[in-house]
C-alpha positions in Angstrom: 5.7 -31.3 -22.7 6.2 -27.3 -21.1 9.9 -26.3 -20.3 10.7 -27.2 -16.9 11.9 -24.0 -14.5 14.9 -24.2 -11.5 14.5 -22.6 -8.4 16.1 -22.4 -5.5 14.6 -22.1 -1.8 15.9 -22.0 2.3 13.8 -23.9 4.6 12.9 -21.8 7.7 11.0 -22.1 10.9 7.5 -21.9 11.1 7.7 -17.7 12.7 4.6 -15.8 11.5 5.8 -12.8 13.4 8.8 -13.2 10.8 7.0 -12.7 8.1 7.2 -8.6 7.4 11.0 -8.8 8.1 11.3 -11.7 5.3 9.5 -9.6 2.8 11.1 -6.1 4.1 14.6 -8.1 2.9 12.9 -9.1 -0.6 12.0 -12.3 0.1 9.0 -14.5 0.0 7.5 -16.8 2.1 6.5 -20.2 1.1 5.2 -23.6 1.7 5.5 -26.7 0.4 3.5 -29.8 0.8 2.2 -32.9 -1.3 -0.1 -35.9 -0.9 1.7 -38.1 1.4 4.7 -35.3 2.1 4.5 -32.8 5.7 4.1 -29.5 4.7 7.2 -27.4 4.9 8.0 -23.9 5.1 10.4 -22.1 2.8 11.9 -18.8 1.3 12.1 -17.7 -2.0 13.9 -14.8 -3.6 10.9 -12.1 -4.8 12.6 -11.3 -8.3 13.5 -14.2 -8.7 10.4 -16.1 -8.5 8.5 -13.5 -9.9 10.3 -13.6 -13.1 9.8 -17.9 -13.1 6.4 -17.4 -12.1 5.7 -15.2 -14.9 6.8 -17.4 -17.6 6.1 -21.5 -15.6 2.8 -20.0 -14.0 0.4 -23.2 -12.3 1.3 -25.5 -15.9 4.5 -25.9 -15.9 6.8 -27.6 -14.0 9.4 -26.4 -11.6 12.2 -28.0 -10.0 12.5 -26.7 -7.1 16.3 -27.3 -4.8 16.0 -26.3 -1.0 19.5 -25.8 0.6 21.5 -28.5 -0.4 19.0 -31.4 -0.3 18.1 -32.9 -3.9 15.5 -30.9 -6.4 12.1 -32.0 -6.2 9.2 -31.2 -8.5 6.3 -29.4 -7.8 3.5 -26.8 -9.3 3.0 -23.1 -7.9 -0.7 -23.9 -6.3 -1.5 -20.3 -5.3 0.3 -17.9 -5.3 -0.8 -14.4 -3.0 -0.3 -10.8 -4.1 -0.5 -7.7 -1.8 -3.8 -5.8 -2.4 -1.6 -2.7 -3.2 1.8 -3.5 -4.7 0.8 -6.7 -6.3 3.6 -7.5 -5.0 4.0 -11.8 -4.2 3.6 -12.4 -0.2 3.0 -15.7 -0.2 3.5 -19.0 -2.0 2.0 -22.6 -2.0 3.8 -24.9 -4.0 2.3 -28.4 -4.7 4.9 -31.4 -4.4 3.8 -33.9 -7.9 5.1 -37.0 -8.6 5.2 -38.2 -12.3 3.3 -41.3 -12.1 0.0 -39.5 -10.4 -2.3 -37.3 -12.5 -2.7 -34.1 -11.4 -5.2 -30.9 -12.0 -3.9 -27.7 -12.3 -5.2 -24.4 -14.8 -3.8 -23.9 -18.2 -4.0 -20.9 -19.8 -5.9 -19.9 -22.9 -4.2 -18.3 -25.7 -6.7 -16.1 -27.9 -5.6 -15.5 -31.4 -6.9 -14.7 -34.9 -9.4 -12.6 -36.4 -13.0 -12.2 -36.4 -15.1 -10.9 -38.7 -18.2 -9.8 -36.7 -15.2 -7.6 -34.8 -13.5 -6.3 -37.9 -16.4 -5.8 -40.3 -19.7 -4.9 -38.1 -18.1 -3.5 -35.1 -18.7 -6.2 -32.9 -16.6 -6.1 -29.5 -14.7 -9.8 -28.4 -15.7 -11.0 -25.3 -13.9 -13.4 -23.5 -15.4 -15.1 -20.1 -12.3 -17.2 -19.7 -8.9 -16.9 -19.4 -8.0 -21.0 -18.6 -9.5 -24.2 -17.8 -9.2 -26.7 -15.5 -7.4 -29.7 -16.2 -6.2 -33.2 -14.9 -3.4 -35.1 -16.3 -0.2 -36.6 -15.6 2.6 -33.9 -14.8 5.0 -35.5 -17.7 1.6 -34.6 -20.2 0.9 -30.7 -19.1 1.2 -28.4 -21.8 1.8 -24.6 -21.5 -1.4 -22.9 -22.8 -4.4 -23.4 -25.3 -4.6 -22.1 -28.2 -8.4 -20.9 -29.1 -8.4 -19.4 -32.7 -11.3 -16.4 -32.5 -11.8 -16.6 -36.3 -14.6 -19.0 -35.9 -16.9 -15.4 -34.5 -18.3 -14.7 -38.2 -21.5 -13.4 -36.7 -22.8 -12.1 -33.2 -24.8 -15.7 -32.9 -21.2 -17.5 -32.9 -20.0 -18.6 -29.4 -16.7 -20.7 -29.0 -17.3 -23.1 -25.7 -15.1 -25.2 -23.3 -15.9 -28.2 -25.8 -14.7 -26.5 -29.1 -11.3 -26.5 -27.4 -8.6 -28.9 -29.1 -6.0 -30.4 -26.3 -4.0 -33.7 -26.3 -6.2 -37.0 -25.7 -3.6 -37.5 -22.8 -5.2 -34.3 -20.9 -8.7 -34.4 -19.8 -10.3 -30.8 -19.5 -12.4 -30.6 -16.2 -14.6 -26.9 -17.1 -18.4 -27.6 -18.2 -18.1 -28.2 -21.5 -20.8 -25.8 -22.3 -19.2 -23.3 -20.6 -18.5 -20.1 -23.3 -15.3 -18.8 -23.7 -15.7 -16.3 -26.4 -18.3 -14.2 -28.3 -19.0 -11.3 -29.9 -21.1 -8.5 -28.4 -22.8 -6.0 -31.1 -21.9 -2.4 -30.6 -23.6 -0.2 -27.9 -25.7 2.5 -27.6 -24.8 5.9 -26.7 -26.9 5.9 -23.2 -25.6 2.3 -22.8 -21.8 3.2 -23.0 -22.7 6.4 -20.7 -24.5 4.3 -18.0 -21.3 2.1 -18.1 -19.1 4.6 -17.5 -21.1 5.4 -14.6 -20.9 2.3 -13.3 -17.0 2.1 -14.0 -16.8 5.0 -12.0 -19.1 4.3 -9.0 -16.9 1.1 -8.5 -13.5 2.8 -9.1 -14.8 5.0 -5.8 -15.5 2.6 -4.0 -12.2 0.8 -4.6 -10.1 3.7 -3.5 -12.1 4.0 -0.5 -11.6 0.6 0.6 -7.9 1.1 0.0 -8.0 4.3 1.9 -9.6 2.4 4.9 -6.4 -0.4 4.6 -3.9 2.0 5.0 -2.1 2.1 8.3 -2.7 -1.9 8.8 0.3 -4.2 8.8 1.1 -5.7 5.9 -1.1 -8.8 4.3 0.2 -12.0 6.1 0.1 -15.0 4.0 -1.8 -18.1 5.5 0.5 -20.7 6.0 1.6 -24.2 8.3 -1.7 -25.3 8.1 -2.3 -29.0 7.6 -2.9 -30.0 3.9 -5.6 -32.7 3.7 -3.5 -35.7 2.3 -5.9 -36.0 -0.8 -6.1 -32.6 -1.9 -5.2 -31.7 -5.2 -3.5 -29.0 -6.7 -6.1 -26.4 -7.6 -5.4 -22.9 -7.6 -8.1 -20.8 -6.7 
């Protein structure tokens, strides 16, 4: 079982226009909502919930305390970052309750070494970074561990089913799905043409951030209406 995380929250009105002047004051908007719950709007504290976020993420478990009404559980759904700052600007946080499965993301925790990286210059490749999972919220576990020292060769391929996780959570990724490999060194007109690329697309990026200045800053969607069976599932 993952540590479980306090926070603490105001409820506010449902004022879009708000919004800016919430997250001028360092605060971030919020909304909470669960199965059989109305969805409620909320306000966090930005350093606050970015420093919890950073170490709960979606697997862990946070007790979240709005005013003075009783802490509740829930799971950080999705969480939106501004384009620019990467700053947080809006949060949806998924009310659980401990006798219903859930699915969330867990992370996956790379370590070891491999020998087609160390000894024939091989470069790790990694197409994942976490699964999907459903189990109860009292079973979620903080990460999974993948040990990379199975790559011997550049045939060797660690998938979703290799992974080793507690028969109480069910892993909802493809099985066949490949995590990690090992990619055989490349040419010198291959790692030019890459660079290439990397820099067409770096253009292109700056452009489009160019063309976004001047606009009002993002709005996170909220108030809408949760469907009463969804899950959470971050995106």
């Amino acid at each position: 079982m993952v540590e479980t995380f306090t926070l603490k929250a105001e409820e506010r009105e449902q004022l879009k226009k708000q919004n800016r002047h919430l997250r001028m004051k360092g605060q971030v908007p919020a909304v909470v909502y669960g199965r059989e719950d109305k969805p409620f709007n909320i306000t966090l504290d930005r350093k606050i919930f970015k420093r919890i976020y950073g170490e709960a993420g979606t697997s862990a478990l946070i007790d979240l305390k709005v005013g003075d009404k009783s802490s509740f559980k829930v799971l950080a759904h999705d969480v939106q970052v501004h384009p620019v700052t990467g700053e947080p600007v809006h949060v949806d946080f998924y009310k659980v309750k401990m006798d219903e499965e859930i699915t969330t993301e867990i992370p996956l925790e790379f370590f070891g070494e491999s020998e087609a990286v160390k000894t024939m210059d091989g470069s790790l490749m990694t197409n994942r970074d976490n699964v999907e999972v459903e189990c109860l919220p009292a079973d979620l576990i903080s990460e999974i561990k993948v040990d990379i020292s199975v790559l011997k060769t550049f045939e060797d391929t660690i998938t979703v089913a290799d992974l080793d996780v507690p028969s109480s959570v069910k892993i909802l990724t493809e099985p066949e799905e490949v995590i990690a490999f090992v990619e055989e060194p490349r040419s010198e007109e291959e790692l030019e043409e890459l660079e290439e690329s990397a820099a067409d697309q770096e253009k292109e990026a700056i452009e489009q951030i160019a063309g976004e200045e001047g606009a009002e800053g993002v709005e996170g969607e909220e108030g809408a209406e949760k469907p009463a069976e969804e899950e959470p599932k971050a995106e």
